[in-house]
C-alpha positions in Angstrom: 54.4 1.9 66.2 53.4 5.6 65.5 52.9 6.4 69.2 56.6 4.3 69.8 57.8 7.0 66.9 55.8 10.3 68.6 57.4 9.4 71.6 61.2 9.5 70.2 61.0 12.4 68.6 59.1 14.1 72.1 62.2 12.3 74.0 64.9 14.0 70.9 63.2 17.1 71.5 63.5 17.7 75.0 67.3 17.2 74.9 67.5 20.8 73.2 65.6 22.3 76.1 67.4 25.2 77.2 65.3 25.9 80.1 65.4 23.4 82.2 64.5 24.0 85.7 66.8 22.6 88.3 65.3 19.9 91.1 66.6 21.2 94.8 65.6 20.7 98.2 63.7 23.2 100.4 64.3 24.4 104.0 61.7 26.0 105.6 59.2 25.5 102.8 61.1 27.9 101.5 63.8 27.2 97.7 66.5 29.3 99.6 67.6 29.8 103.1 66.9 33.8 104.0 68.5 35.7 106.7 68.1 38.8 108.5 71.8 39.6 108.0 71.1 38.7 104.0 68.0 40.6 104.1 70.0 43.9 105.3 72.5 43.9 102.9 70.1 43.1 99.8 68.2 46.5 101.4 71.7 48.6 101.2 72.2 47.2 97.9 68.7 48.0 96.6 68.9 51.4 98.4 72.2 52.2 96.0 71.0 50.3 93.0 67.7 52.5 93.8 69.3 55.3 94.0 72.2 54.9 90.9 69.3 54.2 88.8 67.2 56.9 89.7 70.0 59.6 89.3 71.2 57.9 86.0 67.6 57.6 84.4 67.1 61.5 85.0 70.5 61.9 83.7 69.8 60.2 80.5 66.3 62.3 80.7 68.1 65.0 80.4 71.0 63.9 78.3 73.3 65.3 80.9 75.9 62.0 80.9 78.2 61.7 77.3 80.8 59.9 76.4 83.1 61.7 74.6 85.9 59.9 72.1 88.6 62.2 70.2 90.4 60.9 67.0 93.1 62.7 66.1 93.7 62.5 62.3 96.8 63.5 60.3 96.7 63.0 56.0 99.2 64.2 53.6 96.1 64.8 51.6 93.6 66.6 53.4 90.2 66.5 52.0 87.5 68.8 51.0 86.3 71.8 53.5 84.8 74.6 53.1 85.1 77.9 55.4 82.1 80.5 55.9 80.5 82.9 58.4 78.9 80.2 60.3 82.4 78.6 60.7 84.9 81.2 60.5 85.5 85.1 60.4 88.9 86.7 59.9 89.7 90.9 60.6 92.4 92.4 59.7 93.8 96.1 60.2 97.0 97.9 58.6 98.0 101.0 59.7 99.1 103.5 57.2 101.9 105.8 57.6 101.3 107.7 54.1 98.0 109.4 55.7 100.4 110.8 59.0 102.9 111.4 56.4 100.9 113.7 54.2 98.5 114.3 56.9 95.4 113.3 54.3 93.4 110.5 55.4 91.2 110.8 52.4 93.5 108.6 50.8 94.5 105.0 51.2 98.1 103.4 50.5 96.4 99.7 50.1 94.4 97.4 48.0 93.4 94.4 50.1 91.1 91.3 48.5 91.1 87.7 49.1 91.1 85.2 45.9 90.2 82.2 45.9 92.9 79.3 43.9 93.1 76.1 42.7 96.2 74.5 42.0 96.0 71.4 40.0 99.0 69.1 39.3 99.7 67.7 36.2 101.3 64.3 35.6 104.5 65.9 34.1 105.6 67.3 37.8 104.0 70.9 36.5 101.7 73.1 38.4 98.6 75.2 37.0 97.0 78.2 39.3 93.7 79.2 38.6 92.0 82.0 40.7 88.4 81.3 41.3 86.9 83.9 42.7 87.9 87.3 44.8 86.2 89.3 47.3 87.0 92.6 48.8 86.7 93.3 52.4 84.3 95.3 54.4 84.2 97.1 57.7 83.6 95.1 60.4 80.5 94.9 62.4 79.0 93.3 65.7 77.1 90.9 63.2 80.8 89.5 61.6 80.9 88.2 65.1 77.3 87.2 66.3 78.3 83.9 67.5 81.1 85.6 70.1 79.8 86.1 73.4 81.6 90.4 73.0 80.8 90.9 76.5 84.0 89.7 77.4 85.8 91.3 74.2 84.5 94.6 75.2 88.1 96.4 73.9 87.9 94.8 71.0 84.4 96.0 69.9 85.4 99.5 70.8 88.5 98.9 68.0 85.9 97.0 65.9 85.2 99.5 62.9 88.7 100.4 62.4 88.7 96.6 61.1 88.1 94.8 57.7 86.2 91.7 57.6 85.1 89.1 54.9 82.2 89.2 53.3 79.0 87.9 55.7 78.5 85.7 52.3 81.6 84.8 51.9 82.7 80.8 51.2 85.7 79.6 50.7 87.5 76.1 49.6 90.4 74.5 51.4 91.7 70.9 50.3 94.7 69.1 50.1 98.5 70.4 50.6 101.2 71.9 47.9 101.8 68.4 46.6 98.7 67.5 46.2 96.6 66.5 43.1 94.1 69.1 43.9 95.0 72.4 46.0 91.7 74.6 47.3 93.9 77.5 48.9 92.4 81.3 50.1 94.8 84.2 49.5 95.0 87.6 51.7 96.5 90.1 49.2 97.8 93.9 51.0 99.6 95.4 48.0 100.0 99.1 47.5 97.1 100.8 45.6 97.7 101.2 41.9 95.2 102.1 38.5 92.4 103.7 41.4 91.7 107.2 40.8 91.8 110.0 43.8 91.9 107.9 46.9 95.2 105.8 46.3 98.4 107.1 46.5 100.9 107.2 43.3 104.1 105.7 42.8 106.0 108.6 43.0 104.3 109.8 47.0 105.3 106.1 48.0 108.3 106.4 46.8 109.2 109.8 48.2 107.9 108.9 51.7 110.4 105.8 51.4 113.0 107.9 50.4 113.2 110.7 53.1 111.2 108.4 56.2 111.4 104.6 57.1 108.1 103.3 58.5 107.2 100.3 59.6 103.7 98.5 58.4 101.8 96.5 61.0 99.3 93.9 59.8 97.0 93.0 62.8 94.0 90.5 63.3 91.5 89.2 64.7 90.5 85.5 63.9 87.6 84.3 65.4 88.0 80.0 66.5 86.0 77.5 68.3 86.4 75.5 71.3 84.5 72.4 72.0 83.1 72.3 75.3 82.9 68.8 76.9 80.6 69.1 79.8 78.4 71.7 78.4 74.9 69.8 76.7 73.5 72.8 74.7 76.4 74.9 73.7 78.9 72.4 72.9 81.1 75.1 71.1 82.8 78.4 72.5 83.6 80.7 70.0 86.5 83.2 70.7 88.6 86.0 69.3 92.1 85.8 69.1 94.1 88.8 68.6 98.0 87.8 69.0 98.9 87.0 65.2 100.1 89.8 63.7 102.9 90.8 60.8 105.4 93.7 59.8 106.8 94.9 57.1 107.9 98.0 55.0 107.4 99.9 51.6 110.8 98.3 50.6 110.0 94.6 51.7 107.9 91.9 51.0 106.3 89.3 53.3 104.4 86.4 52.6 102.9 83.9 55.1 101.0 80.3 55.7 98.5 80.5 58.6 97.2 76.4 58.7 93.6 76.1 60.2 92.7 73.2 61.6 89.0 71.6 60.8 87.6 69.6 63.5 84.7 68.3 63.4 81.5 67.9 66.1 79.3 63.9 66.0 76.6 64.9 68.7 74.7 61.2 69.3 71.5 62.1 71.2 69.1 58.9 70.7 68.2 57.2 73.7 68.7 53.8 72.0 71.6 52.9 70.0 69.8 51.4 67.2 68.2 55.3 66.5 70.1 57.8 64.4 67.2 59.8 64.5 68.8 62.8 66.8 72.2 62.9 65.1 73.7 66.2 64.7 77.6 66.9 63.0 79.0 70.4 63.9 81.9 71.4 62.2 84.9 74.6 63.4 88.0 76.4 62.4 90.7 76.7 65.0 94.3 78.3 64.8 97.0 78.7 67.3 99.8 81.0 67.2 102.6 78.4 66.0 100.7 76.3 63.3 102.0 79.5 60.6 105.6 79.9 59.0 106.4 83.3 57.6 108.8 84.3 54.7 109.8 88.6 53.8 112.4 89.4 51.1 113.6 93.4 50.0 112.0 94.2 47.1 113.3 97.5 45.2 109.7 97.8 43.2 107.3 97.3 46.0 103.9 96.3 44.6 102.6 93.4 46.9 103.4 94.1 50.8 101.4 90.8 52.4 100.2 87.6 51.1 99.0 85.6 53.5 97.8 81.5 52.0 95.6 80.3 54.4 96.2 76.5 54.3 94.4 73.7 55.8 96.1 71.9 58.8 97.4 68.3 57.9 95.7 67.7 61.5 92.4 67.6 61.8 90.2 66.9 64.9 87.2 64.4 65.3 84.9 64.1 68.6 82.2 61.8 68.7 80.3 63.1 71.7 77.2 60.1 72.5 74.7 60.4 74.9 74.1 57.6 77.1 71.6 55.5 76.0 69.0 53.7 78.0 70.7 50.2 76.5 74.2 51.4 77.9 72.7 52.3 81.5 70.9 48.6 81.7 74.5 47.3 80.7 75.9 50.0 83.7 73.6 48.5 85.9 74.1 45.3 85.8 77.5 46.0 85.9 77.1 47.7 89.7 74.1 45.1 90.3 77.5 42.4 90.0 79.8 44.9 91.7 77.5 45.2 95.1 76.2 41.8 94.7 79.7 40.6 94.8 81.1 42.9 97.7 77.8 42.5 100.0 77.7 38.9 98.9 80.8 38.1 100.6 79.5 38.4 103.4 76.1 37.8 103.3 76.9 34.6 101.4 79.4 33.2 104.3 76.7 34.1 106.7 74.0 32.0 105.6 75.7 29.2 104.6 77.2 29.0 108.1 73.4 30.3 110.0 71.9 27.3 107.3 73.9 24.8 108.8 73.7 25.9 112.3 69.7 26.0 111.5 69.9 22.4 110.5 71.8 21.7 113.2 69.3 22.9 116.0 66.5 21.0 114.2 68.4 17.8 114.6 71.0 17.9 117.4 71.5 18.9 120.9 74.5 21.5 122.3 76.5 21.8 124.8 76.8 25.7 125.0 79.3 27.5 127.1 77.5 30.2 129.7 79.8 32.7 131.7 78.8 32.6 134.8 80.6 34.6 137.9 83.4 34.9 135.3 84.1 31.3 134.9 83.2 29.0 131.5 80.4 26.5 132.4 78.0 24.4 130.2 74.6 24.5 129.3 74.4 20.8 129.1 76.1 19.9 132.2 73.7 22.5 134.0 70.9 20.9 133.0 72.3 17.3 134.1 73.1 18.7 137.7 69.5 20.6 138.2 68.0 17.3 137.5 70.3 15.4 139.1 69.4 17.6 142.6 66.1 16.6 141.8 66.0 13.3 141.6 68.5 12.7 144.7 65.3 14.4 146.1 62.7 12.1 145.0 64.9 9.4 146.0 65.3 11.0 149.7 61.6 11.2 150.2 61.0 7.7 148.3 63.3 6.4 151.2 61.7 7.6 154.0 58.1 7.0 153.0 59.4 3.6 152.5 60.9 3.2 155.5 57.1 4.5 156.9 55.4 2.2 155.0 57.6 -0.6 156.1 56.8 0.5 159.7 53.2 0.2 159.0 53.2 -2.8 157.3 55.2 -4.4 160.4 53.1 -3.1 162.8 49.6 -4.4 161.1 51.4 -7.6 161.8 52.7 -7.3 165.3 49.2 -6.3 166.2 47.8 -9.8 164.6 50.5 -12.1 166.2 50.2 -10.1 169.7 46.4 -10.7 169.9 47.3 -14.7 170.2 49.5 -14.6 173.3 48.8 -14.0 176.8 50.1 -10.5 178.4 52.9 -12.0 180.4 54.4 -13.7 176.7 53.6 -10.3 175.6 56.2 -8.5 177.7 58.8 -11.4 177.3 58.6 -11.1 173.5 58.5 -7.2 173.4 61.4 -6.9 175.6 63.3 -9.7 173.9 62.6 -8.1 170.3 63.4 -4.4 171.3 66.0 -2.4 169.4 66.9 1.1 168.2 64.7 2.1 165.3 63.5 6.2 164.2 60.4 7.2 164.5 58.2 9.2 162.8 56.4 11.9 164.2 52.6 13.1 162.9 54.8 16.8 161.5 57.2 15.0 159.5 54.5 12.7 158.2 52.4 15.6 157.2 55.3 17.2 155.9 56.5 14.3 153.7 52.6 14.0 152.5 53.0 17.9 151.5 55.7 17.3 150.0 55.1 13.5 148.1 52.4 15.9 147.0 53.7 18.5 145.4 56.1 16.2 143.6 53.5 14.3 142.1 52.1 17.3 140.7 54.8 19.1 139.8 57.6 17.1 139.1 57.8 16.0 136.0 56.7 19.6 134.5 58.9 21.1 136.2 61.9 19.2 134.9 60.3 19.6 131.4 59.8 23.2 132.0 63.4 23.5 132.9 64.1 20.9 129.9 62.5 23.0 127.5 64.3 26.8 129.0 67.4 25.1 128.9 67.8 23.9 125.6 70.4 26.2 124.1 70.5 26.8 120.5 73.6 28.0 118.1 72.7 31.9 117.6 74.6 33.9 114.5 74.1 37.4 114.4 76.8 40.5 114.6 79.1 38.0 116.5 79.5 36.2 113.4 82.5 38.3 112.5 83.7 37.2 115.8 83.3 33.4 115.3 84.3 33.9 111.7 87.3 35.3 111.6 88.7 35.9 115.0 91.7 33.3 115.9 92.7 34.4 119.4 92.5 32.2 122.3 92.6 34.6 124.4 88.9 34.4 125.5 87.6 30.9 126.5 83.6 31.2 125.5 84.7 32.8 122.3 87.2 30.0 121.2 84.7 27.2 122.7 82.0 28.3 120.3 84.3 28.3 117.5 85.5 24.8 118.2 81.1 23.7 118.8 80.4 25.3 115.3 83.1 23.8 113.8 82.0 20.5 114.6 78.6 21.0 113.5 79.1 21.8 110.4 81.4 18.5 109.9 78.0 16.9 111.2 75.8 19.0 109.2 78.5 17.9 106.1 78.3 13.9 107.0 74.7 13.8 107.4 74.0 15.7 103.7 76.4 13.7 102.1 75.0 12.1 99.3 76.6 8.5 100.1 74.8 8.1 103.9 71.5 9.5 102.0 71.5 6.9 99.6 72.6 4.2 102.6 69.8 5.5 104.5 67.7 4.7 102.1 69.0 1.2 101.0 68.7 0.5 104.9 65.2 1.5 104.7 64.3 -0.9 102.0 66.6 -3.4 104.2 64.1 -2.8 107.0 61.0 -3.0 104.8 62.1 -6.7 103.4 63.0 -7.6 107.0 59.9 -6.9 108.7 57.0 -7.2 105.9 56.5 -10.6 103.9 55.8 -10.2 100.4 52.5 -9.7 100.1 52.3 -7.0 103.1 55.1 -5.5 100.8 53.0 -5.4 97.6 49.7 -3.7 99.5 52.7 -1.1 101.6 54.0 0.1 97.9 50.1 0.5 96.7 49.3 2.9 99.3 47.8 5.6 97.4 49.0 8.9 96.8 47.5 11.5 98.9 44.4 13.9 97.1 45.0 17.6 97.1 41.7 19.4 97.3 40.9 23.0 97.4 41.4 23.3 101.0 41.2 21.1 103.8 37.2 21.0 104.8 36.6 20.8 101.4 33.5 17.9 100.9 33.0 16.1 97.9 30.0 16.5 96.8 27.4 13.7 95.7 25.6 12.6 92.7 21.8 13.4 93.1 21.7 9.7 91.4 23.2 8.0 93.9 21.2 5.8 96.6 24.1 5.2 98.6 26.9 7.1 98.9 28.7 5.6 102.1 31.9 5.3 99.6 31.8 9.4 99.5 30.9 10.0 103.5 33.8 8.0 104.7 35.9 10.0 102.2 34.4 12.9 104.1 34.8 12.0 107.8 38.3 11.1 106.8 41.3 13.1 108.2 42.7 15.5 105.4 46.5 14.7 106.1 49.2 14.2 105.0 51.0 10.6 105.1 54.0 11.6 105.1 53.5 14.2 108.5 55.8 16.9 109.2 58.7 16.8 111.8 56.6 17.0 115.4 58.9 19.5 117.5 58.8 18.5 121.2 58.9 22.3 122.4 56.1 22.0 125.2 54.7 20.5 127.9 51.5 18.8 126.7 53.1 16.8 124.0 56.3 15.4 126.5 53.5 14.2 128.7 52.4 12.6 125.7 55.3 10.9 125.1 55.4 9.9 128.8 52.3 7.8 128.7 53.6 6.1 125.6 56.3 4.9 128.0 54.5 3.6 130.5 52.4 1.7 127.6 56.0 0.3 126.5 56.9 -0.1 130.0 53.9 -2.7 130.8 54.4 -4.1 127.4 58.1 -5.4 128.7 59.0 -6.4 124.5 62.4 -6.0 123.1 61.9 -3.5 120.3 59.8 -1.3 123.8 62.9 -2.0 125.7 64.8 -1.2 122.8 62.7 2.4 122.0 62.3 2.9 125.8 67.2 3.0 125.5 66.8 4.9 122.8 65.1 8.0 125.0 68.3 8.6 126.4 69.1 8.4 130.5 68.0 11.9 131.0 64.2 11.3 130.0 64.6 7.8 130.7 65.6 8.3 134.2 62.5 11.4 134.7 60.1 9.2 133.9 60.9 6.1 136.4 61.2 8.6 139.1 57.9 10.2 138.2 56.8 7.1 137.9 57.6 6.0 141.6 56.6 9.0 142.6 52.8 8.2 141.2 53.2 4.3 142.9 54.3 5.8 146.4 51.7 8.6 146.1 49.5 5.6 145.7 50.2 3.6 148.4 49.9 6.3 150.5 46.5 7.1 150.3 45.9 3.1 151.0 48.6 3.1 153.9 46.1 6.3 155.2 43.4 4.2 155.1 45.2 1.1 157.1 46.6 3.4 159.9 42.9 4.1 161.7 42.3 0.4 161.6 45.5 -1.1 163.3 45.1 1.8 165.8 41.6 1.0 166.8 43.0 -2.9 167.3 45.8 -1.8 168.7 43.7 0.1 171.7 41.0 -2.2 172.0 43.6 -4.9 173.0 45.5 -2.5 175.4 48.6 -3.8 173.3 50.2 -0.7 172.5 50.4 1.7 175.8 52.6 4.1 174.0 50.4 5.1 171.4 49.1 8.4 171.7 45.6 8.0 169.6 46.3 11.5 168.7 49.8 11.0 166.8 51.3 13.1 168.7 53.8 11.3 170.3 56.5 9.1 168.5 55.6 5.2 167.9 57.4 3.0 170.7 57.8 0.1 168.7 61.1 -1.6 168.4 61.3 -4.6 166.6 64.6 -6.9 165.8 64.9 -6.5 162.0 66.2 -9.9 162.3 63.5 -11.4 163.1 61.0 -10.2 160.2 60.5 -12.4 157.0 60.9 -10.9 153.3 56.8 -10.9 153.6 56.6 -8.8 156.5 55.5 -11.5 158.8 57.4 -11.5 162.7 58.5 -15.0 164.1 57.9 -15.6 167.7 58.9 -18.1 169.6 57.1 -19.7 172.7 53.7 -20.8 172.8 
């Protein structure tokens, strides 16, 4: 019961097996059918695979290949940033006309400082300003711009100390818009310089210099952005000065302006798996383009402030996510191309062995009739074959006439010597003359010559015919003419469209013969043939026939038990032949073994049963007919030597009697002996008539 249990829950078990190996046939000892064409395009695809992975790996090496993603964001509420010298530098320059004017450059018409406010709004709709902090500007230096490349602003660094810069510790807040809850803005303040002692100018020298000269007030700068860099896998960000903003105004005018900077921000991904966030970097820039500002001036008749300028943060803001490749993303790449060239090779590679399979099966187990060009007409192998052997059996069959015809003449004359002995000389000449007509005779040269030749036939024959057999047989070959036979249609060249139409027909063969139905019918007939010709008990000891033993190798010896007496059991196992029951397919491809299947006909020949006559059918004319000829040829070749032996003897007689006058005892003259077929009995034997 437990084992009953055990084994229910083994058989459950094995139902969630997710492995299972599939059970399919071999060809060639082999699970799939190869090909050189198959094996040539699995090379070129392993060459590019080979060589895509090689680049790609060094690539990743040296985190040259990215994959770069841009979000462009808008809010109405733009959050938190902050602005520094790492991130940001702006220089400005005003020229004053009050130094030309009263030619004194000790003295300066402007206060400039940038403050720093908050704006908060209140939940009655009113707004409250609070300045933060302020910080007066400084002459500009090469280190305000240390991340600019100034080789190629060369002009500007000439220009560069008539410039004010922020502070190198400078930091400033930017969130949010006018409307918003919170409002981080910077403010540039030019307004005329008042309460300093004896470098600003007074009221009153602005005022005159108004009065009597109009001048106009240039505000120029330089703001220093960023650009992010793509391709580039160090310095991902170019840093740049842009000169072109710039704002005028007068003693008697006022001019305020909103410059918006756009943050962007830098997600550098450098892990080599995806799962790692160790090598994540963030880099964040300030850029500005000439239209992203709006600019407002009104006449004032007390000038006090000449530029404000609100530097605001951009409702647009810029995110790029910048990832190396990672080792996981080029196995996924990979496979990708592996399916890309496997599908593209495949379609041809795949049509070609499936079509050089079947035409492999099908020169295992059929014959063809190939068409062979041949002095620019279409002939068959086949039929080429037939009308070689043909020619040389008409051959045998001419010489198997004549030496029949010369054995017939022998046999006739032993007799004609053995009835002439018993009459007298005169009777002699009576029945000679009355017996005489036309019949060919042989000469000693064409004797010889049909010996030489019954000779070399006996030898030779039959090998030859199998030698020709065996360079004859034509088999179905696919190799670059498979694109030919695959997909050309024209009928314009015979051998072309002949081969097409044989390889069509093979593979319906190939198709009936592996269909599943006449396999299982095969085998039902088998069992058919099994219950036919064994009775039941032969049945029962044919189904225990073991199972064959697979040792180490072949000559392997079992060894014996030093405790055994007799161990006949274990040398019988040893002098036994280590094969297979079941033997391999025997390929007829030489010589020796279609002689051996000669002398089994000659066995089923003398046997004369129905199943020999039966097997002997099944060989097909063509062998069937080789063999009775080289047969005959071995009896006549036989009688010869006994008819060579029975010559001498009826000569001798023949003399000794002084019968036969015309005989030359040298054979060279032709025999005179003319006989009335008529008279001759279906022994041999001559009637006579007289005494």
């Amino acid at each position: 019961m437990k084992s009953l249990t055990l084994s229910k829950i083994k058989k459950t078990i094995k139902q969630f097996d997710l492995f299972g190996v599939e059970l399919n046939l071999n060809v060639n000892q082999q699970e799939k059918y190869r090909s050189a064409c198959g094996g040539i395009a699995s090379l070129i695809m392993i060459f590019l695979l080979g060589y895509i992975f090689t680049n790609r790996f060094i690539n990743i090496i040296n985190k040259e290949d990215y994959t770069i993603k841009v979000q462009n964001l808008k809010s109405a509420n733009p959050t938190y940033n902050i602005m520094n010298s790492q991130n940001f530098m702006l220089a400005i320059k005003v020229n004053d006309p009050l130094q030309d004017y009263y030619q004194n450059t000790s003295k300066t018409s402007y206060n400039i400082t940038i403050q720093q406010f908050i704006q908060n709004s209140n939940q009655n709709g009113t707004k409250t300003k609070q300045l933060l902090k302020i910080y007066k500007l400084e002459k500009c230096t090469i280190e305000h711009f240390e991340a600019v490349n100034l080789v190629d602003y060369l002009y500007i660094v000439k220009q560069l100390g008539s410039y004010l810069c922020l502070p190198l510790d400078y930091e400033l807040y930017l969130q949010g818009s006018y409307n918003s809850e919170k409002f981080f803005y910077p403010k540039l303040i030019i307004q005329t310089c008042q309460n300093e002692q004896e470098f600003c100018y007074s009221k009153e020298e602005i005022f005159e210099f108004n009065k009597n000269k109009s001048s106009t007030i240039t505000l120029s700068t330089l703001i220093k952005s960023s650009l992010f860099l793509f391709n580039e896998t160090k310095n991902s960000l170019q840093h740049y000065i842009g000169s072109d903003f710039y704002l005028q105004s007068d003693f008697s005018h006022y001019c305020t302006a909103d410059l918006f900077f756009q943050f962007n921000k830098i997600k550098i991904d450098d892990n080599l798996l995806s799962l790692m966030t160790t090598s994540n970097t963030e880099l964040d820039y300030w850029s500005f383009s000439l239209p992203n500002y709006r600019q407002f001036q009104k006449e004032v008749t007390d000038i006090n402030v000449i530029f404000e300028i609100n530097l605001r943060l951009d409702a647009e803001s810029q995110v790029t996510t910048k990832m190396a490749q990672s080792f996981d993303q080029f196995l996924s790449y990979l496979g990708g191309m592996l399916k890309f060239f496997s599908a593209l090779f495949g379609f041809v590679a795949i049509q070609y062995n499936f079509l050089a399979m079947r035409i492999s099966l099908a020169n295992v187990l059929y014959e063809f009739n190939l068409p062979l060009k041949e002095q620019g007409r279409v002939i068959f192998s086949y039929d080429k074959l037939l009308n070689y052997i043909q020619l040389k059996i008409n051959r045998v069959d001419d010489l198997i006439g004549k030496l029949k015809n010369y054995a017939h003449q022998v046999v006739k004359l032993s007799n004609i010597t053995r009835a002439w002995t018993s009459f007298s000389s005169n009777t002699r000449l009576q029945k000679q003359e009355q017996h005489e007509v036309g019949e060919h005779q042989y000469s000693k040269q064409e004797i010889n010559d049909f010996t030489e030749k019954l000779k070399d036939m006996k030898e030779n024959f039959l090998y030859s015919l199998i030698k020709k057999i065996l360079d004859s047989k034509k088999q179905l070959k696919l190799g670059v003419n498979f694109f030919t036979l695959a997909f050309y249609c024209c009928q314009c060249f015979q051998k072309v469209w002949v081969t097409r139409k044989l390889i069509r027909q093979c593979d319906l063969m190939i198709r009936r013969d592996l269909d599943i139905v006449t396999i299982l019918s095969k085998i039902q007939q088998i069992e058919k043939l099994k219950a036919t010709i064994l009775d039941q008990d032969q049945i029962s000891v044919f189904n225990y026939i073991p199972k064959p033993v697979i040792f180490v190798d072949r000559h392997y010896k079992i060894s014996t038990d030093e405790q055994l007496q007799q161990n006949q059991l274990i040398q019988k196992i040893n002098q036994q032949k280590r094969a297979r029951i079941i033997k391999k397919r025997i390929k007829y491809n030489s010589q020796k073994k279609i002689a051996k299947v000669y002398n089994a006909y000659l066995k089923l020949k003398e046997s004369q049963s129905d199943v020999n006559n039966r097997l002997i059918l099944l060989l097909g004319p063509t062998m069937e007919m080789i063999f009775q000829k080289y047969h005959e040829l071995q009896e006549i070749a036989k009688q010869k030597e006994d008819l060579s032996q029975t010559l001498p003897t009826i000569q001798a007689q023949s003399v000794r009697h002084g019968i036969l006058n015309t005989y030359d005892q040298k054979l060279d003259t032709k025999m005179n002996f003319k006989i009335q077929q008529k008279d001759i009995n279906d022994d041999g034997n001559i009637e006579f008539e007289g005494e």
